[in-house]
N, C-alpha and C positions, 0 to 999 in steps of 0.2 A: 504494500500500500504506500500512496503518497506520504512523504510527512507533512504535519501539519503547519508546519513553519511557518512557510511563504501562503496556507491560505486564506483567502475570501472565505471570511468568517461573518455570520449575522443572527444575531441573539435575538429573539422575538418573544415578546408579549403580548399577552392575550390580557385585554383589562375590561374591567366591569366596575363601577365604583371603588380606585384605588389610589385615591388623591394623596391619603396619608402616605401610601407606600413609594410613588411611584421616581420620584425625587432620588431620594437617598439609594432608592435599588439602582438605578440607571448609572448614578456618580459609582456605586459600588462595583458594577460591572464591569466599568472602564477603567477602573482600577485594576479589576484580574484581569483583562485581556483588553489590553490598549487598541489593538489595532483591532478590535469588532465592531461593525455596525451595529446598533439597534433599531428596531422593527417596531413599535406598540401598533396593535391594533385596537380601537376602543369600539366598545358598541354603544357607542352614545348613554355614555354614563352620567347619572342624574347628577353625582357629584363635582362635577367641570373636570374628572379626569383627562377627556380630550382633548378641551382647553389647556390643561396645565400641557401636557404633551404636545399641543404647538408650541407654547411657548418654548418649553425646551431644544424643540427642533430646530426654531430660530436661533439660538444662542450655540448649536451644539450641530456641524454640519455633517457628524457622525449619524444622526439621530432621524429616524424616518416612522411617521403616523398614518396611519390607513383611519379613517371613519367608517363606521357602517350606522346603518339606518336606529338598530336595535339591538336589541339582546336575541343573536341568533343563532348562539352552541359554541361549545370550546371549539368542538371538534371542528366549524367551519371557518372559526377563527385561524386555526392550527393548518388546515388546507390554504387557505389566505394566505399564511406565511408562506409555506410550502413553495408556492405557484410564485410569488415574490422570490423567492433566492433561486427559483429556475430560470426567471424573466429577468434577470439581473446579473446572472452568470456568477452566483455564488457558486464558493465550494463545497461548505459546510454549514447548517444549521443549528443552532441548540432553541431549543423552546424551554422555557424557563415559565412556574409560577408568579405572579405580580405582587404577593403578598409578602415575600421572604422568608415562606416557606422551604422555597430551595435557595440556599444561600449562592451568592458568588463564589465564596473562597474555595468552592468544589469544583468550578470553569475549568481550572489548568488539568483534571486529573480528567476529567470527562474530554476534553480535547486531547490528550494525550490518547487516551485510548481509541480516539480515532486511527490511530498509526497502522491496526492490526483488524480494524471492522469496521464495518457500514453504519452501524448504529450501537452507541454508549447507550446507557442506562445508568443515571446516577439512584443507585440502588439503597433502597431500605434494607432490604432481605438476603446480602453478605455478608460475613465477615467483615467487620467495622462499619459496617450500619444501619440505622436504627431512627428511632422516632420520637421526637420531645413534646412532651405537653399534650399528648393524644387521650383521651379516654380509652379504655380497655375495651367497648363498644366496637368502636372504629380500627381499632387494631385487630382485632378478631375478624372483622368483615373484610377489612384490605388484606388480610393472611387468606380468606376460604377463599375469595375473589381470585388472590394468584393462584393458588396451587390449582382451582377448577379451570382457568385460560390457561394455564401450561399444560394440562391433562388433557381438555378439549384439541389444542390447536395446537400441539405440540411445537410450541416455542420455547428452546432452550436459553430460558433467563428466571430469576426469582423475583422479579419485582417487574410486572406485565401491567402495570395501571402506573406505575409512577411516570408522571408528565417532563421530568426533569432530561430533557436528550438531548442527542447530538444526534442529524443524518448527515451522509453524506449526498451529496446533492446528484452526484451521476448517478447513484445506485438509484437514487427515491427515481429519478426519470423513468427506471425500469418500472415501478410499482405502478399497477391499475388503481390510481388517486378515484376514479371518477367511477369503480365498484365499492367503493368504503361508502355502507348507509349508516353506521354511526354519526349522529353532531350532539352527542352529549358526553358522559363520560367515560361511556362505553368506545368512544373513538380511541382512549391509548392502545385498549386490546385489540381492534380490528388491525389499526395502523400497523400494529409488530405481526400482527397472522400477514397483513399480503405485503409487508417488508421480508418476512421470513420466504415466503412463496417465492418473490421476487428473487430468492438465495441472496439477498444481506446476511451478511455475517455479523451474530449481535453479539456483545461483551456488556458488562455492566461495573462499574467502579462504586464503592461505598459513600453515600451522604447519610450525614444526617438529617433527616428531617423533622422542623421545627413549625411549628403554628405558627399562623398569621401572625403578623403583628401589631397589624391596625384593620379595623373595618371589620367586615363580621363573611363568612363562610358563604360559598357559595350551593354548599352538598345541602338537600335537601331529601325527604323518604321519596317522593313521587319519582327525582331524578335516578334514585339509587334503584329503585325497581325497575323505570325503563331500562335503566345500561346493563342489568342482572337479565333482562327480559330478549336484550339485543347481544348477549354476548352469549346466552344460550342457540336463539335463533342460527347465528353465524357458527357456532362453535361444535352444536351434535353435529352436522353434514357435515364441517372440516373432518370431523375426528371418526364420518366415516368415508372418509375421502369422494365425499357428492359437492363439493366448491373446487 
């Protein structure tokens, strides 16, 4: 594989109401990886997050905002970016939470392990990493979640929900973007089934992950049954080879 040295790198967020955050993550980023672009995409959040995000872009000629109409799915957020580092002639991608839930200081290890695969995973579910501030709830249901998408769609990784990645942008060209029916949360597991199909080569690196730090969650029970509802759909036929 190429190294990563010399590439066209672009960090993307997906934001929803995240004024408090949005500031301080961006200066953090460009701290661990100077020479990456940033991507927000806002969905027209109530709280002038896309407001604040021009202004930033003005001042910062690293810094690039997408608007959309509404609040229309991570997942099509995530595709949004996608299609952006393909139409731009990026190399690589990381998509990153807006909250600081995935911190920066995990950038250099999650690029790094670009060297040997198509797609990082900065991982909970390793060896050195793990989850801060979670309810035992949630922990329980992000554990049944993996091990049922690694069983389903046989993806060799342990953390198949965590949003925290690097693509490589030749490989994602191979992947049929435009057969992924996921746009909620169930989009990280389809993403890595027709990443996998595609033969990406996935690796994952250890983060810790940390609660939000400002603003309130966006996981709801309605959401969490559609993407349990959409990742079965996709996942029995995988696992009997009918996709």
């Amino acid at each position: 594989m190429n190294s990563t040295a010399s590439a066209r790198i672009l960090v993307s967020l997906a934001t929803y109401n995240e004024r408090e955050n949005l500031a301080a993550l961006t200066s953090e980023i460009q701290k661990a990886v100077p020479s990456a672009d940033l991507l927000v995409i806002d969905d027209n959040s109530p709280d002038g997050t896309g407001k604040l995000a021009d202004e930033l872009a003005e001042a910062n000629p690293r810094l690039h905002v997408i608007h959309r109409p509404g609040k229309l799915g991570l997942g099509t957020a995530i595709l949004a970016a996608m299609q952006y580092a393909m139409d731009h002639d990026y190399d690589l991608l990381v998509n990153m939470d807006a909250d600081f839930s995935h911190h920066p200081r995990y950038l250099p290890a999650v690029l790094a392990g670009m060297a040997d695969h198509d797609v990082t995973i900065g991982s909970r579910y390793i060896p050195g990493g793990g989850s801060e501030n979670w309810p035992l709830s949630r922990r329980m249901m992000s554990r049944s979640i993996n091990l049922l998408v690694s069983f389903l769609m046989s993806i060799p990784a342990s953390d198949c929900s965590g949003a925290y990645r690097c693509y490589r942008i030749s490989k994602l060209r191979e992947v049929p973007l435009e057969r992924i029916r996921s746009r909620g949360y169930s989009f990280q597991q389809e993403v890595l089934y027709r990443c996998r199909k595609a033969g990406c080569k996935i690796g994952e690196t250890p983060i810790i992950f940390e609660n939000r730090r400002a603003g309130k969650s966006k996981v709801n029970l309605a959401e969490a049954v559609r993407s349990l509802a959409m990742i079965l759909r996709i996942g029995i036929p995988a696992f009997f080879g009918l996709d």
